[in-house]
C-alpha positions in Angstrom: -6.1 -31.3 -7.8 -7.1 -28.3 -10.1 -3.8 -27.0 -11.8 -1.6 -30.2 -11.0 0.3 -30.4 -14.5 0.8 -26.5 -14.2 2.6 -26.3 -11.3 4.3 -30.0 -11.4 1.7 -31.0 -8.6 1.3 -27.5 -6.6 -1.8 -26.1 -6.5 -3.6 -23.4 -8.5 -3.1 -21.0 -5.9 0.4 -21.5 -5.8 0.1 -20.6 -9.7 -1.4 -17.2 -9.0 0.5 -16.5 -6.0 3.2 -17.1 -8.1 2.1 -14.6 -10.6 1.1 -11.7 -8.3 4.2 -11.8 -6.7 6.8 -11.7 -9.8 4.5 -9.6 -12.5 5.4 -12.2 -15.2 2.2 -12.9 -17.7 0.5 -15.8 -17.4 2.3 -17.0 -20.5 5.4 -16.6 -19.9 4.8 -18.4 -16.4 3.3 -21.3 -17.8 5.7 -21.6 -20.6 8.8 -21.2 -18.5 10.3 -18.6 -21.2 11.7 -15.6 -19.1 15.1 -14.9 -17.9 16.2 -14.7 -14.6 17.4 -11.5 -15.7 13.9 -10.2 -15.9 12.7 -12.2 -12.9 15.5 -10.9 -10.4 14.6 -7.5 -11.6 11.2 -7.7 -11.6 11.3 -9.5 -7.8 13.8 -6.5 -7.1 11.2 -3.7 -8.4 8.5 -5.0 -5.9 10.8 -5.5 -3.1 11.3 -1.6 -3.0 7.7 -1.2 -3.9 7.1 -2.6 -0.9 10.1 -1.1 1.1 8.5 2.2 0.0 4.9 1.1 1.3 6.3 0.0 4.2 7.9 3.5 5.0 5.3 5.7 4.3 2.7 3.0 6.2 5.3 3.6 9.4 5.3 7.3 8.9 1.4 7.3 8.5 1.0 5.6 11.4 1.5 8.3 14.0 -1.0 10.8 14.8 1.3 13.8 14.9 3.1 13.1 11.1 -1.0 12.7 9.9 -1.6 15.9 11.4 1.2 17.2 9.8 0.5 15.4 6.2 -2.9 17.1 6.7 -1.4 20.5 7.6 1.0 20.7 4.4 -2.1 19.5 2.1 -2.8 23.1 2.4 0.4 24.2 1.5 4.1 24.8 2.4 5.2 25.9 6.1 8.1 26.2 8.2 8.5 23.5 11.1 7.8 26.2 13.7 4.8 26.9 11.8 4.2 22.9 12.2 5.4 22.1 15.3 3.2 25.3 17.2 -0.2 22.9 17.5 1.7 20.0 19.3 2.7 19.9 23.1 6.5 18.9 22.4 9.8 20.5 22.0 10.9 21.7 18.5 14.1 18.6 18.6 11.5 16.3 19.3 9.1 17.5 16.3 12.0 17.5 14.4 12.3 13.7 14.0 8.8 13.5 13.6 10.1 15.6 10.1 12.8 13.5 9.4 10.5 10.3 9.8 8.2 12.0 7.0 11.7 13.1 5.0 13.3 9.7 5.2 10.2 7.7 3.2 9.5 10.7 0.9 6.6 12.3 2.2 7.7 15.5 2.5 10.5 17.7 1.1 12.1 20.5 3.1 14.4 23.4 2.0 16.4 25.8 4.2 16.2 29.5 3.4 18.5 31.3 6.1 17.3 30.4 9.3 14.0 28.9 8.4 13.1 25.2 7.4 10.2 25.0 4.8 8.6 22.0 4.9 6.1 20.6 1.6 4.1 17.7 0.3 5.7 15.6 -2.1 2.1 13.8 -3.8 4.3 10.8 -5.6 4.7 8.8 -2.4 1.5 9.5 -0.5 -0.2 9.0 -4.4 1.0 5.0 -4.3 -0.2 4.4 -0.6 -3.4 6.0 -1.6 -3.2 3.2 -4.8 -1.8 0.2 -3.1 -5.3 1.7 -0.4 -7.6 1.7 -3.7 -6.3 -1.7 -4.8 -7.0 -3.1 -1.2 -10.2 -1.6 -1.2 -11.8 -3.2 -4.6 -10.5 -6.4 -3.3 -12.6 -6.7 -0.3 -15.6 -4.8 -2.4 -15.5 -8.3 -4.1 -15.1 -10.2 -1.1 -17.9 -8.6 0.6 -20.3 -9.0 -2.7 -19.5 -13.0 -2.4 -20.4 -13.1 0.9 -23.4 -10.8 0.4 -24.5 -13.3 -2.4 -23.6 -16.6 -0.5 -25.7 -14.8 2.4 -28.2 -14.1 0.6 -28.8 -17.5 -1.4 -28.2 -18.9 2.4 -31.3 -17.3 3.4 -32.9 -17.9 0.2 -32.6 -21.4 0.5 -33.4 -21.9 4.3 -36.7 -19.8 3.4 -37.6 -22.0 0.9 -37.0 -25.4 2.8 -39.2 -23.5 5.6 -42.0 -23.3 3.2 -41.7 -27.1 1.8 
């Protein structure tokens, strides 16, 4: 089994899994010299790294908080000015707002009577990263199999001609 003394007989995916999941170098890992200090924070910091994901995945994920995402690209508006396009009562919109407030999405200040709602970029900035990251993964992937497909073919072409 590739990686057996590593991981005390665990495989070599264990190993990696083991380092994507707590951030520690690959030296540190294999020489056992962190602290559980520094791996309970480190585990912590991902856990609401993905807590935050999570949110602003759940938030995303309804057509009418997209719309409005999409709306306050453009700029700053009030919630009527938000809610008009949408066949639904303004306290119903409303927790469609809170959704967006609650994971960060979107700020809102109250001047008098009015409620202006804007984007806040950090939060949708690390969905569109973690996206990114997702996305030159399967690039790779899809190369492999490309290649594997190809050489495939390659090979079945040449046993045709033999």
């Amino acid at each position: 089994m590739r990686g057996a003394g590593i991981g005390e007989g665990r495989s070599e995916g264990w190993l990696w899994g083991q380092i994507d999941r707590c951030c520690i170098s690959l030296e540190c890992l294999l020489t056992k010299q962190f602290s559980m200090r520094q791996t309970y924070y480190t585990v912590g910091h991902m856990e609401n790294y993905q807590s935050a994901l999570d949110t602003a995945f759940h938030a995303l994920a309804d057509p009418t908080r997209r719309a409005v995402i999409a709306r306050l690209i453009e700029g700053p508006a009030s919630v009527r000015e938000l809610a008009a396009p949408f066949d639904m009562g303004l306290p119903s919109f409303l927790k469609h707002v809170k959704v967006l407030e609650a994971c960060g999405l979107i700020g809102s200040e109250k001047s008098g009577r009015v409620r202006t709602c804007r984007i806040i970029p950090t939060q949708l900035a690390a969905a569109e990263d973690w996206l990114s990251e997702q996305r030159v993964i399967w690039e790779g992937r899809t190369d492999r199999l490309t290649g594997f497909v190809e050489k495939q073919h390659l090979m079945e072409t040449t046993d045709d001609d033999a």
